[in-house]
C-alpha positions as CSV (number, residue, x, y, z in Angstrom):
1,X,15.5,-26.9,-80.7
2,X,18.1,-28.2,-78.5
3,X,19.9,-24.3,-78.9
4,X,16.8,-23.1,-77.7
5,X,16.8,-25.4,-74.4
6,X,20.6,-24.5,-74.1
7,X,19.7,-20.9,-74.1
8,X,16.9,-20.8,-72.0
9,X,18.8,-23.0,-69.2
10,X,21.6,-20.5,-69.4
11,X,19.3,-17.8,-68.9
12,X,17.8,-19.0,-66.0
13,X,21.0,-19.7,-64.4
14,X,22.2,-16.2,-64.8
15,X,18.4,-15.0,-63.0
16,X,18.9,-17.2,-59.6
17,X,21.3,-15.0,-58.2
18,X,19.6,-12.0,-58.9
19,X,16.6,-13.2,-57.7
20,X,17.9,-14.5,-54.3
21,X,19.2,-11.4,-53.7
22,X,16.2,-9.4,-54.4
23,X,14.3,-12.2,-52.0
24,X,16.6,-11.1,-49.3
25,X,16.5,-7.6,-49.9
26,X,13.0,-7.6,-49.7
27,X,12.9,-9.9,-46.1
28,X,15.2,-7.3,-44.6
29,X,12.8,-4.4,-45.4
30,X,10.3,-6.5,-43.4
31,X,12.8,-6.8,-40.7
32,X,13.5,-3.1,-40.4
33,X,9.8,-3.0,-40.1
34,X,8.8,-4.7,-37.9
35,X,7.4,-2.2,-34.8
36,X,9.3,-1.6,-31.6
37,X,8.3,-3.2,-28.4
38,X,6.5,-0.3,-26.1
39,X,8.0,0.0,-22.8
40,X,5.1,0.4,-20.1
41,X,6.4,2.0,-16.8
42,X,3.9,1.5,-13.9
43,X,2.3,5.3,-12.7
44,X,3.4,5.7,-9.2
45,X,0.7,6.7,-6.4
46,X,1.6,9.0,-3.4
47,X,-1.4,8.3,-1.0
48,X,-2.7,10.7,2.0
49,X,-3.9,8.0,4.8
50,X,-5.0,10.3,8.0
51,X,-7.1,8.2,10.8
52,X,-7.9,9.8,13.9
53,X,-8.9,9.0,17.5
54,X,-11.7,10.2,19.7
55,X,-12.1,8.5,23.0
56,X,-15.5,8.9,24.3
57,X,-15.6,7.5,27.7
58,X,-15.9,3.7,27.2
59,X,-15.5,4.3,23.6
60,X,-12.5,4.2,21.6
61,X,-13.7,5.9,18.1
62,X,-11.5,5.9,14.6
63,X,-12.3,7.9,11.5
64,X,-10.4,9.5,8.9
65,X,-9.7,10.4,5.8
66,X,-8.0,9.7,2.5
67,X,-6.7,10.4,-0.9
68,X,-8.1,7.2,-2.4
69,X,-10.9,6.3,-4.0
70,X,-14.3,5.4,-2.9
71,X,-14.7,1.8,-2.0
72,X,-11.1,1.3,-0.5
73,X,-11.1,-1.2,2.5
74,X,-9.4,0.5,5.5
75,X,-8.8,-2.0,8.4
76,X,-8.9,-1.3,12.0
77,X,-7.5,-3.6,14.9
78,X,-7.0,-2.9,18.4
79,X,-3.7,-4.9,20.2
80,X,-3.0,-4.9,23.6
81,X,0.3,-4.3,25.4
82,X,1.8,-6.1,28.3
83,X,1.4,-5.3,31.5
84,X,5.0,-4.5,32.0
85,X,5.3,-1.7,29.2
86,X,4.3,1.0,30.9
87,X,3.2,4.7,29.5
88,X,7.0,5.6,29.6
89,X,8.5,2.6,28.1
90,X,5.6,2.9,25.4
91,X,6.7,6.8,24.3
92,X,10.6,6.6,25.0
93,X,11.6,3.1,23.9
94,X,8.5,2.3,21.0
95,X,7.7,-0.8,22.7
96,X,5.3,-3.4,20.6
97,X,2.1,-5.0,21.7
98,X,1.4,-7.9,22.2
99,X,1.0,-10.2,18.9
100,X,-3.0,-10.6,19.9
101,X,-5.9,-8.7,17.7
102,X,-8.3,-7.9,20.5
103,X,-10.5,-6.5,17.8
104,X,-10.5,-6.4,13.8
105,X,-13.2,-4.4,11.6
106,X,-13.2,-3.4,7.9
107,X,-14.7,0.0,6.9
108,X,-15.1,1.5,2.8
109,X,-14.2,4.7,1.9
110,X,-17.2,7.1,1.4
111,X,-17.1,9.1,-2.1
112,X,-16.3,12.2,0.0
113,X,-13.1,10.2,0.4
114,X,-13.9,9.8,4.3
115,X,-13.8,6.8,6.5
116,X,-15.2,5.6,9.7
117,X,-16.8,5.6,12.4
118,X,-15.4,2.4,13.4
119,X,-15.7,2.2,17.5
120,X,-14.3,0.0,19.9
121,X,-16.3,-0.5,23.5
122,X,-13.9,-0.8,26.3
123,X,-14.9,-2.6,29.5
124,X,-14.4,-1.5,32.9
125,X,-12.4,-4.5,33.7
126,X,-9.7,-2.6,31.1
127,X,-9.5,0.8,32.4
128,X,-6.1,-0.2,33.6
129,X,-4.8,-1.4,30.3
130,X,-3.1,0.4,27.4
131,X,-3.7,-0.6,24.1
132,X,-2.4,0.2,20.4
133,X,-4.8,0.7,17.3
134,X,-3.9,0.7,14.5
135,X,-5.4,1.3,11.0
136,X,-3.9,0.0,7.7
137,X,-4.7,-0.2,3.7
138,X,-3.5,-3.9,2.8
139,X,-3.5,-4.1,-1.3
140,X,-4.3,-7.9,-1.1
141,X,-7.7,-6.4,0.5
142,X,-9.0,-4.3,-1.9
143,X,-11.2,-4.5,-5.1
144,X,-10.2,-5.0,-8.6
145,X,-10.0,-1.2,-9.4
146,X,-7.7,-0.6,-6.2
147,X,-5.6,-3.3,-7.2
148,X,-4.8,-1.8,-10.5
149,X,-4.7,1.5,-8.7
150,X,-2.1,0.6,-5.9
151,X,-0.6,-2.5,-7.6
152,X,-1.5,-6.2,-6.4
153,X,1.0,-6.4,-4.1
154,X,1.7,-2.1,-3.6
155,X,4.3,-2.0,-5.7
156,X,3.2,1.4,-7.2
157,X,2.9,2.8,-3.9
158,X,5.7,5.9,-3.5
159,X,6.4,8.3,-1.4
160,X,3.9,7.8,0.9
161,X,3.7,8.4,5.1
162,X,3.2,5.1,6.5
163,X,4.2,3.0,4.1
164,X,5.5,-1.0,5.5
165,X,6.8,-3.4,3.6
166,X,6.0,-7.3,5.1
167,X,6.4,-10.4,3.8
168,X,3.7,-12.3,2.3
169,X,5.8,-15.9,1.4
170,X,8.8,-15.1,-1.6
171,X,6.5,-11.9,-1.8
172,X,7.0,-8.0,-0.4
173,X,3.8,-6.4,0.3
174,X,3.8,-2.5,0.8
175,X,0.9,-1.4,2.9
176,X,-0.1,1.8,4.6
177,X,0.1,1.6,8.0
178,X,-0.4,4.3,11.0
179,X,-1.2,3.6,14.6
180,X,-2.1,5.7,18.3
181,X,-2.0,4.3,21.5
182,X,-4.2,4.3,24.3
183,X,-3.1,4.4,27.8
184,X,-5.1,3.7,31.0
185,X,-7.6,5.8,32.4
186,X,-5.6,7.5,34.7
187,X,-3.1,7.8,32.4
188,X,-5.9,10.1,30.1
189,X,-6.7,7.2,27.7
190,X,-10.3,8.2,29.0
191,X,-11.4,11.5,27.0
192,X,-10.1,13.5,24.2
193,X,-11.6,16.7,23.4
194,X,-10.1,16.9,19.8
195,X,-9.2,14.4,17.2
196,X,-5.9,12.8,17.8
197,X,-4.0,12.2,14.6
198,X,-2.4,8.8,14.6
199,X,1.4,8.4,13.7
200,X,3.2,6.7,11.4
201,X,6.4,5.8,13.6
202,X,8.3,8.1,11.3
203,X,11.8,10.1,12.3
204,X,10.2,13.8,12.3
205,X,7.0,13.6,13.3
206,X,5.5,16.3,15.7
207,X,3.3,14.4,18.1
208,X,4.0,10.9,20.0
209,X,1.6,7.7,19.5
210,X,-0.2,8.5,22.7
211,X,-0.8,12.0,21.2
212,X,1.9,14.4,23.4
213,X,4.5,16.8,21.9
214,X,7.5,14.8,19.9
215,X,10.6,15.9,22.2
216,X,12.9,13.8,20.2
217,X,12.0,14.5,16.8
């Protein structure tokens, strides 16, 4: 009986190290199994953003149109400048208005991918004044399926005319940006017959923000 035991022992003995090396064996296949990590790359968006001015008298009228999708929030402001940047300081040296939004309104793109009309009055007390509009897509603005579209913070914005970065706290935020200028009355910031495109302060570009020939481009 005790032969028996003896045998038995011995025998089992012998089978460990066969066994733990089948036991690894078998947790390496399950390592070489194991699936690979995808590696999701962001799609990229180029984006078409084309406001325009019409002055009608006391007026100052923006629509547009873009390549995004219905229910984008375009945003219109209207800035002065100071009185001592004159219609040649404005065009030759790309002097800034003043940090002051005279006037703000949000407008939605229409499904035929159109904007607007988003109108400004102007008073007669500010014939004499120049002014700068500007229109701009902010990401941070827009509705969950814009979001996804551009990226949270416009990260997936590319290639794109008008595109700004600014700085929203440890953040960059790209936004689409372009902008026209007004100038006073006398100045022809009273009537336009045709749509003026605005500009996107680009190198290149074929008009000026107050809508003459680009001399210097």
């Amino acid at each position: 009986m005790r032969s028996k035991w003896l045998v038995l022992t011995i025998l089992i003995l012998c089978m460990l190290p066969i066994l733990a090396g089948c036991k690894l064996v078998a947790f390496e296949g399950v390592k070489e199994k194991e699936p690979k990590k995808k590696e999701t790359t962001a799609k990229e968006v180029m984006v078409d953003f084309n406001p325009n001015l019409v002055l009608l008298g006391s007026k100052m009228v923006v629509r547009g149109e873009t390549s995004l999708p219905e229910g984008t929030v375009v945003t219109v402001q209207i800035k002065p400048f100071s009185d001592s940047d004159d219609y040649l300081r404005i065009v030759n040296s790309g002097a800034e208005p003043l940090d002051e939004i005279k006037g703000e309104k949000d407008v939605k793109v229409e499904e035929t991918k159109e904007f607007g009309p988003v109108a400004f009055p102007r008073a007669v007390s500010e014939q004499d004044k120049r002014f700068r509009i500007e229109a701009f897509v902010d990401p941070r603005k827009q509705p969950e399926e814009i979001q996804k579209l551009l990226g949270s913070n416009g990260e997936r914005i590319k290639d794109s005319r008008g595109m700004k970065t600014v700085e929203d706290g440890d953040a960059e935020v790209v936004i689409l940006r372009k902008y026209t200028d007004v100038m006073t009355y006398e100045e022809g910031g009273f009537q336009t017959n045709d749509p003026r495109p605005f500009v996107a302060g680009e190198k290149g570009e074929e008009i000026t923000s107050t809508g003459g020939p680009n001399l210097k481009k």
